[in-house]
Backbone bond lengths (Angstrom), bond angles and torsions (degrees), N, CA, C in turn:
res aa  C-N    CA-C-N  psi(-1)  N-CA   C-N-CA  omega(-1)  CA-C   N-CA-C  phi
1 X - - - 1.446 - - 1.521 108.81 -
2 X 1.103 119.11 130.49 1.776 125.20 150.73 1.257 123.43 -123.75
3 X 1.270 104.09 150.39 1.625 118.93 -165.60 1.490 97.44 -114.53
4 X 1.326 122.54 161.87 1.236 150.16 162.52 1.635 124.34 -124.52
5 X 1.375 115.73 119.88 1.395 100.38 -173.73 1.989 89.02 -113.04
6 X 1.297 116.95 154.47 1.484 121.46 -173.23 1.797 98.36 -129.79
7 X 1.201 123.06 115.43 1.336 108.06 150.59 1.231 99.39 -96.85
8 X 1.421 125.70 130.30 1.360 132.55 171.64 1.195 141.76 -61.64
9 X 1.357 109.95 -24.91 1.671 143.30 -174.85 1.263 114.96 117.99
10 X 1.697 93.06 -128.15 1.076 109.40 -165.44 1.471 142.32 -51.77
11 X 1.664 107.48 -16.90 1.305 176.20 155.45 1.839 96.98 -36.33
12 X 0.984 105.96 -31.40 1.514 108.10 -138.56 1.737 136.26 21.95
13 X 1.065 96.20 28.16 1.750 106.30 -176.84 1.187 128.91 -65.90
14 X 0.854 137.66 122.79 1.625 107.28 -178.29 2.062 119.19 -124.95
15 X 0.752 122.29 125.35 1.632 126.67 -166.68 1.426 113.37 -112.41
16 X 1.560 112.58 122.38 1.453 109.71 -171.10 1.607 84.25 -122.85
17 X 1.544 98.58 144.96 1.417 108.50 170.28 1.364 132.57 -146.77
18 X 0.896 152.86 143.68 1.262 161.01 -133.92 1.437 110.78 -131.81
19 X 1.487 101.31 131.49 1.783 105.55 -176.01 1.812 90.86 -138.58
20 X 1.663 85.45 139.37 1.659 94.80 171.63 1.569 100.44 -155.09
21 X 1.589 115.27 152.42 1.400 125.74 -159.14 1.617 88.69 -144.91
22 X 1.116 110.48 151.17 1.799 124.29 159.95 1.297 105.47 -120.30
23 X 1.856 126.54 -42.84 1.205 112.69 171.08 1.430 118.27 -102.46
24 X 1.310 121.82 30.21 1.594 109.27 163.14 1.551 100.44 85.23
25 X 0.858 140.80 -37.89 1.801 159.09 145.64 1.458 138.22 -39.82
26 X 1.264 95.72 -80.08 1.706 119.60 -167.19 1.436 93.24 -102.07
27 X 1.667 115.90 101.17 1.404 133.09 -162.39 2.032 100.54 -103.90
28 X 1.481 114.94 107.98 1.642 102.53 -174.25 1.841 87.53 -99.08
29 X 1.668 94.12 143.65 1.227 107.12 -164.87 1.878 107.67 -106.89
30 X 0.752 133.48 91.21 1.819 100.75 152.63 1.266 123.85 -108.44
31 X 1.586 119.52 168.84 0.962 147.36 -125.58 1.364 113.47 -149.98
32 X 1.215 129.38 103.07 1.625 136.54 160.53 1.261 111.05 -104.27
33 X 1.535 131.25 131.84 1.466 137.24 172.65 1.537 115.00 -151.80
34 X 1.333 130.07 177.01 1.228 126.64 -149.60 1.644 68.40 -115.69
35 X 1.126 127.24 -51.77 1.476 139.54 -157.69 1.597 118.26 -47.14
36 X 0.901 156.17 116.48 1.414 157.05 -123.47 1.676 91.49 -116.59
37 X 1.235 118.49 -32.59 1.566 116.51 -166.24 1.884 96.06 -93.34
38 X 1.226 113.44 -34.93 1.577 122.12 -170.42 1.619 93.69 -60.33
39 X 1.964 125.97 -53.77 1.040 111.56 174.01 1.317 142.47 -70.97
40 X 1.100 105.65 -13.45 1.603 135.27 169.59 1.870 97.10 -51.13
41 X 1.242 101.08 -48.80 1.860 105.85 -167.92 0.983 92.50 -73.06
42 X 1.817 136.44 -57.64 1.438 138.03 -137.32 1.793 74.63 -70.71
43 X 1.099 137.73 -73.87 1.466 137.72 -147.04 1.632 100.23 -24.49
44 X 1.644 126.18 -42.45 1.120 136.74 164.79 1.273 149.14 -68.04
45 X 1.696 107.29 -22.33 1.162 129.32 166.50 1.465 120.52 -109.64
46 X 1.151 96.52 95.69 1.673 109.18 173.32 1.420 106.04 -109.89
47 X 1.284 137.56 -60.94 1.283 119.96 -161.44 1.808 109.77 -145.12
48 X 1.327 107.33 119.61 1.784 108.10 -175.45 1.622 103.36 -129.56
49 X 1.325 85.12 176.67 1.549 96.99 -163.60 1.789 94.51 -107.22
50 X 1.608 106.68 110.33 0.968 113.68 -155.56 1.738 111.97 -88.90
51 X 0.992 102.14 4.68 1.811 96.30 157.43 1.446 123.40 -67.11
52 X 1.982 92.93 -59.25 1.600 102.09 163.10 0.976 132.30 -29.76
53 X 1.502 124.94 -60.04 1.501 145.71 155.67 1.645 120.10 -23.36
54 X 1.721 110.99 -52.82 1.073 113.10 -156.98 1.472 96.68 -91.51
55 X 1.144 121.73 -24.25 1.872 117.95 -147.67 1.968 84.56 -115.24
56 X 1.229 132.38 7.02 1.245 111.23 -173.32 1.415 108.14 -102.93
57 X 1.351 118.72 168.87 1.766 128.56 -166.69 1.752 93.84 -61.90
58 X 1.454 99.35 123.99 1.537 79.31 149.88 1.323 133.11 -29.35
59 X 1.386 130.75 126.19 1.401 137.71 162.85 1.222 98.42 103.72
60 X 1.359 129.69 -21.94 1.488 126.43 173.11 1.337 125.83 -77.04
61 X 1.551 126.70 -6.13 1.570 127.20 -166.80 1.734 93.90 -89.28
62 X 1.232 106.17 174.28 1.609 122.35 155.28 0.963 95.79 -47.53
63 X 1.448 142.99 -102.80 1.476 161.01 -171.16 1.454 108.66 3.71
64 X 1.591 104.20 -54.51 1.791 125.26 -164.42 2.014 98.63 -77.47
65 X 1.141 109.84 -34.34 1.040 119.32 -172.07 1.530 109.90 -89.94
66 X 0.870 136.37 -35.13 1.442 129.24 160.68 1.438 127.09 -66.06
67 X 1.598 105.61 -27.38 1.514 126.33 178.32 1.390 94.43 -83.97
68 X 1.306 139.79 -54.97 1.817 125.04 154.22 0.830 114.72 -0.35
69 X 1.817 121.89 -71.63 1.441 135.80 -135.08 1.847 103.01 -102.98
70 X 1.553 115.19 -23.95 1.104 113.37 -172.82 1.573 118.28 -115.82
71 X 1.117 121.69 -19.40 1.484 127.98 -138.34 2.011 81.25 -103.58
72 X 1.247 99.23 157.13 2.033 98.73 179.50 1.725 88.49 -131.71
73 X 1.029 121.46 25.16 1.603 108.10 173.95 1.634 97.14 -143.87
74 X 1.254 104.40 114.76 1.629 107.58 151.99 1.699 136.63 -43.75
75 X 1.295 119.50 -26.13 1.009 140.61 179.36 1.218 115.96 -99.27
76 X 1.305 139.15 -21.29 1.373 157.45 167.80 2.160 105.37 -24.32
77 X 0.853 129.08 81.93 1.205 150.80 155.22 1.674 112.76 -7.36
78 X 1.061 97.31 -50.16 1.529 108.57 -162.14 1.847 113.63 -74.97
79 X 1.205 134.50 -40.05 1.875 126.25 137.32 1.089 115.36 -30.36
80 X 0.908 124.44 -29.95 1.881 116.43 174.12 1.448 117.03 -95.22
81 X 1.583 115.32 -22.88 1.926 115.78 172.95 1.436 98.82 -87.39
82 X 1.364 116.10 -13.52 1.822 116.10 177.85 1.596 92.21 -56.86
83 X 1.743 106.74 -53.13 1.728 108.95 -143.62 1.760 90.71 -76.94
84 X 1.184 126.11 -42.14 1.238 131.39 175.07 1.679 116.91 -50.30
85 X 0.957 101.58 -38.73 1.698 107.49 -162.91 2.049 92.48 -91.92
86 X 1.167 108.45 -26.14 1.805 103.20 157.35 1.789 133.48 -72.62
87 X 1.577 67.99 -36.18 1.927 86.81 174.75 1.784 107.32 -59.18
88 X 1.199 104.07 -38.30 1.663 126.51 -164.74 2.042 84.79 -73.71
């Protein structure tokens, strides 16, 4: 298992999350955050196939695409410790 903890900034939010794998692959995620929009995404992201994730264009993974649909800050930190904390 690895965790990620994010203080976001300015935001003061902070999101800790949890990654665990059995096959090295298929990465199940959760998600604690102060952030109202960060949990809004986690409700959706539970479990990806973490090659996809890691090797795809920016903006092309699950991750990028839920952070599209949920996230209200461009700069928002925490889509990128998702892809990191899967990569891990």
């Amino acid at each position: 298992m690895a965790t990620v903890k994010v203080g976001a900034g300015v935001c003061g939010f902070i999101t800790t999350m949890n990654f665990e794998s059995e096959d090295m692959q298929n990465v199940v995620i959760k998600i604690e955050s102060d952030c109202s929009y960060i949990r809004a995404m986690a409700c959706e992201l539970n479990t990806v196939d973490g090659y996809q994730e890691c090797f795809a264009q920016i903006g092309d993974g699950e991750v990028y695409k839920l952070a599209r649909k949920y996230c209200k800050h461009a700069a928002c930190p925490v889509p990128s410790a998702i892809i990191k904390g899967i990569e891990v």
